[in-house]
N, C-alpha and C positions, 0 to 999 in steps of 0.2 A: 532455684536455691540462691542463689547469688545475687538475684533481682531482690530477694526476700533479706536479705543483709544488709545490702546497700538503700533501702527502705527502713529498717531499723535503725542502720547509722543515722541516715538522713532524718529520722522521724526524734532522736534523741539530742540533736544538734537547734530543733526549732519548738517554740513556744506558743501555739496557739492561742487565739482568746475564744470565751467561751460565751455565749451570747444568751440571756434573761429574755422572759417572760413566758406567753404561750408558746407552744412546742406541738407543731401539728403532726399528727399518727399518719403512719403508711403502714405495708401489711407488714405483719409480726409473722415469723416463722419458729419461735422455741416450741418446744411440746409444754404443756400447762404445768408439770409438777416437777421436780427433781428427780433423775432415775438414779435409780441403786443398783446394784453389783449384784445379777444375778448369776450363776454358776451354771453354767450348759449342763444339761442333766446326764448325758453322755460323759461329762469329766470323772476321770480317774485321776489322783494326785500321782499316782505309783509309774502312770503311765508317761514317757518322754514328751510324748508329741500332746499332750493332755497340756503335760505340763507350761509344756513351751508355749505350743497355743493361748492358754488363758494368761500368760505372761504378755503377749504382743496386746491382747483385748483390754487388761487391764491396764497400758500404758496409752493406748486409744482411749478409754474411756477417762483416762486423767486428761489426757489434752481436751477430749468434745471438754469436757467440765468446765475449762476454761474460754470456752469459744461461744457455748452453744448464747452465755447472755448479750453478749455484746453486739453476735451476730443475729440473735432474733430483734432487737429492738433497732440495729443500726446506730448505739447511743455510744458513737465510736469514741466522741471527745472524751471518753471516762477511762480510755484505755491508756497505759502508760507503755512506756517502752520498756520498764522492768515486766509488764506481763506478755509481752509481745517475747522477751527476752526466755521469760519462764514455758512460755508454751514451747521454744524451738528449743528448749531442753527434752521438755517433754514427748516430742516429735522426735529428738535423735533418741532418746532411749526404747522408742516405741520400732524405730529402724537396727537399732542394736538385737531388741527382744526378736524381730522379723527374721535377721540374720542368722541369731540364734534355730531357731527354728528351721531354717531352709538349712542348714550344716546337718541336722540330725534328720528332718525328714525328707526321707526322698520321695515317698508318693504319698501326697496331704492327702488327710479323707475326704471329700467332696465339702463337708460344713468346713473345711477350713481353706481350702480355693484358694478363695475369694480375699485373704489375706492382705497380702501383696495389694490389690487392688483397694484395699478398704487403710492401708497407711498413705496411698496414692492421695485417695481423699481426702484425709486428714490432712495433709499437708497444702491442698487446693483451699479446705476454710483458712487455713492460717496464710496461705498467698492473700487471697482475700479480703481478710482481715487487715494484715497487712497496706494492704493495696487502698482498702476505705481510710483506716486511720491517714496514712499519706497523704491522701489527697484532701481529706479534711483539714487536715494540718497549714495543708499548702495557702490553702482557700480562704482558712480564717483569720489568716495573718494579711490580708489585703485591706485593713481598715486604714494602714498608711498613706502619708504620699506621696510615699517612695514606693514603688512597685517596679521590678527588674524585670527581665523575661525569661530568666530561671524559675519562678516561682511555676509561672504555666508550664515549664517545660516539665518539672517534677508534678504538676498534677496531670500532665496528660500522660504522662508514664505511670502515674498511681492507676490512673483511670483505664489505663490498657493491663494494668497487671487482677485488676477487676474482672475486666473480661476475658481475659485468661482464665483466668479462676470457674467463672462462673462454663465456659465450656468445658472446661477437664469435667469438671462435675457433671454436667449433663452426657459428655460420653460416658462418665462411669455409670450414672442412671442407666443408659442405653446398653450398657452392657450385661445389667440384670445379675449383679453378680450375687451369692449366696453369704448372707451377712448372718453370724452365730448372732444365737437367741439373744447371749450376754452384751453383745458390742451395742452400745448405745444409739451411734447414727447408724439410723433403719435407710433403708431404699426410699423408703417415704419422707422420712427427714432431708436424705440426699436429695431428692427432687427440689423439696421446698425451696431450700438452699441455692441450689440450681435457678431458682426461677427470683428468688430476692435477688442474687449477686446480678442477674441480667436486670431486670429492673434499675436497681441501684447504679448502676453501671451508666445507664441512659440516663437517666436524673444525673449525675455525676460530669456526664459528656457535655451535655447541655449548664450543667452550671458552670464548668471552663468556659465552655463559651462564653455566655453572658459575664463571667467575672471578667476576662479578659476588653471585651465590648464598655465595661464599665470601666474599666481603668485606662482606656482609651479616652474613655468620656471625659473624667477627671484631668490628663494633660490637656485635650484640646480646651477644658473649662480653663485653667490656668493662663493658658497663652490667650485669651478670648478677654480675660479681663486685665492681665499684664498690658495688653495691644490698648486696652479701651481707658487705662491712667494713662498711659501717654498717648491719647487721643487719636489712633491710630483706628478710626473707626472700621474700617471697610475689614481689614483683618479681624477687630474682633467679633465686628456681623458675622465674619466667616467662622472664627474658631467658635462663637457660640452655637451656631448652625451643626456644624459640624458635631459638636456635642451633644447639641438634642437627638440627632441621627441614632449615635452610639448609645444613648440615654433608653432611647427609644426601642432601639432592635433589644435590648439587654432585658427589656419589661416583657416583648413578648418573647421574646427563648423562654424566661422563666415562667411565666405562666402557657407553657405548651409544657411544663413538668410537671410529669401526673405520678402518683404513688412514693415521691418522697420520703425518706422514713428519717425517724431518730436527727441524729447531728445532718444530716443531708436538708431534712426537713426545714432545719433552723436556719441553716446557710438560704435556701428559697426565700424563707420569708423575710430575713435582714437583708437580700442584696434585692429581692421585690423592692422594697422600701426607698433602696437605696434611687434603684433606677427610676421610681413613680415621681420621686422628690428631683429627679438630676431632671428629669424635662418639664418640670413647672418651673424650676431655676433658670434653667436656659431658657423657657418664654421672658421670665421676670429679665434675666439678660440682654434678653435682644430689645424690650423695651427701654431698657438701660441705654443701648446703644441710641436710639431714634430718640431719647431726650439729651441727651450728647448734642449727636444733630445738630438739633431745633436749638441749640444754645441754655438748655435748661439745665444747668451744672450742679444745680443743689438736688433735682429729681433724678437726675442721673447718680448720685452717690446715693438716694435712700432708694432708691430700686436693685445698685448693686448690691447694697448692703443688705435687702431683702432675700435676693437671689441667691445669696450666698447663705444665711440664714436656713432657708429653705433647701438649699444642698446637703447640709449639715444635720439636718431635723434626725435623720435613722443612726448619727454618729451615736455610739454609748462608751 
């Protein structure tokens, strides 16, 4: 609860950018249609625990309402911190309705259990949720270049509060609990979900890494060309070296990322990009250096100025 706050502070405080063009698919988890508010056939209005019941369901089925699109596609960037804000209304009144309930009844009838355990969940997509926007957030604000090392630290805390998420969910799977006809997220849905949030979670791990490997790359480019205007060759051999290294391992992290979805997806293919172009730059660099060298001063400026060109190609 307290992690899921200090993630909506934190997520209301920073301004991601959003990244254009193709947008490659990973698995979709929503159910195909809109559901509607069906009425457990068992409901009696007259009846207390009828009553209370279909009070807590229908405060569940306002919150999935709001989870179930963002968490099937993963197209987190579209989330704001006003709906993040609106669902943990939704969640507390859905824990107030719970309360209610548990004061008046003291032995729930078997369809209604599983209660308790089905506001559990709801609150594990909205960690989640949470936890994706977060670290999307974090991620896509690394087109600078100024990069801190709070940025990683808040995405690998988004990225663990993912995986939180996605185990509560699969213990409640595991616990097979009895979900009323009317409650929206079925057991089956819970799985899905279960099985996206771990997914996502890994794609996510791996793209800290690689963001972090790339932003590595970028200072050692800096001091590599810093070193090679004042002719400091042998440092910038090295900081270029060095950079194709980080250039390098950042390309295949991300191409070891399989099942990407949504804003996760987009982040893959813009920071692929980023690292295909940062180790053809550092070849073009270290050629730079070896026409230094050789005394060739004028091949040496249109090769950095290539290099640099070529760094910059996935900049938008």
């Amino acid at each position: 609860m307290r992690r899921r706050h200090l993630l909506l502070a934190s997520l209301s405080a920073v301004t991601g950018c959003t990244t254009a063009g193709y947008r490659p698919t990973g698995p979709r988890t929503p159910p195909p249609a809109p559901e509607t508010d069906v009425p457990s056939s068992a409901s009696d209005p007259t009846d207390p625990t009828e009553r209370r019941a279909q009070a807590v369901i229908r405060r569940l089925n306002e919150l999935y309402r709001l989870l179930r699109a963002p968490l099937g596609s993963f197209d987190v960037e579209d989330v704001t911190p006003e709906t993040l804000e609106t669902a943990e209304a939704s969640l507390a009144r859905a824990r107030e309705a719970l309360a209610s309930f548990s004061d008046v009844v003291v032995d729930a009838p078997p369809r209604y259990r599983s209660l308790p355990v089905l506001v559990t969940a709801h609150e594990r997509l909205l960690d989640g949720l949470a936890g994706a926007v977060e670290c999307w957030s974090a991620l896509s604000g690394l087109e600078g270049e100024s990069v801190t090392a709070d940025v990683f630290e808040r995405a690998h805390a988004a990225q663990q509060t993912l995986v939180a998420a996605a185990a509560g969910l699969r213990e409640t799977v595991e616990q097979q609990p009895t979900v009323p006809a009317a409650v929206f997220l079925t057991v089956e849905r819970l799985r899905d979900f279960a099985t996206a949030f771990e997914t996502q979670s890994m794609a996510a791990a791996r793209l800290v890494d690689a963001s972090e490997r790339l932003a590595r790359g970028t200072g050692d480019w800096r001091t590599a060309r810093a070193a090679l205007e004042r002719d400091a060759f042998q440092p910038a051999r090295t900081g270029f070296d060095d950079a194709r290294t980080h250039y390098r391992t950042a390309a295949e992290t991300l191409d070891s990322i399989e099942d990407a979805a949504g804003s996760f997806a987009d982040l893959v293919e813009t920071r692929s990009c980023v690292a295909t172009a940062g180790v053809e730059a550092t070849g073009t660099g270290l050629d730079a250096v070896d026409a230094a060298v050789a005394g060739d001063v004028a091949r040496a400026e249109r090769l950095l100025e290539r290099a640099e060109t070529t760094r910059n190609r996935c900049v938008r």
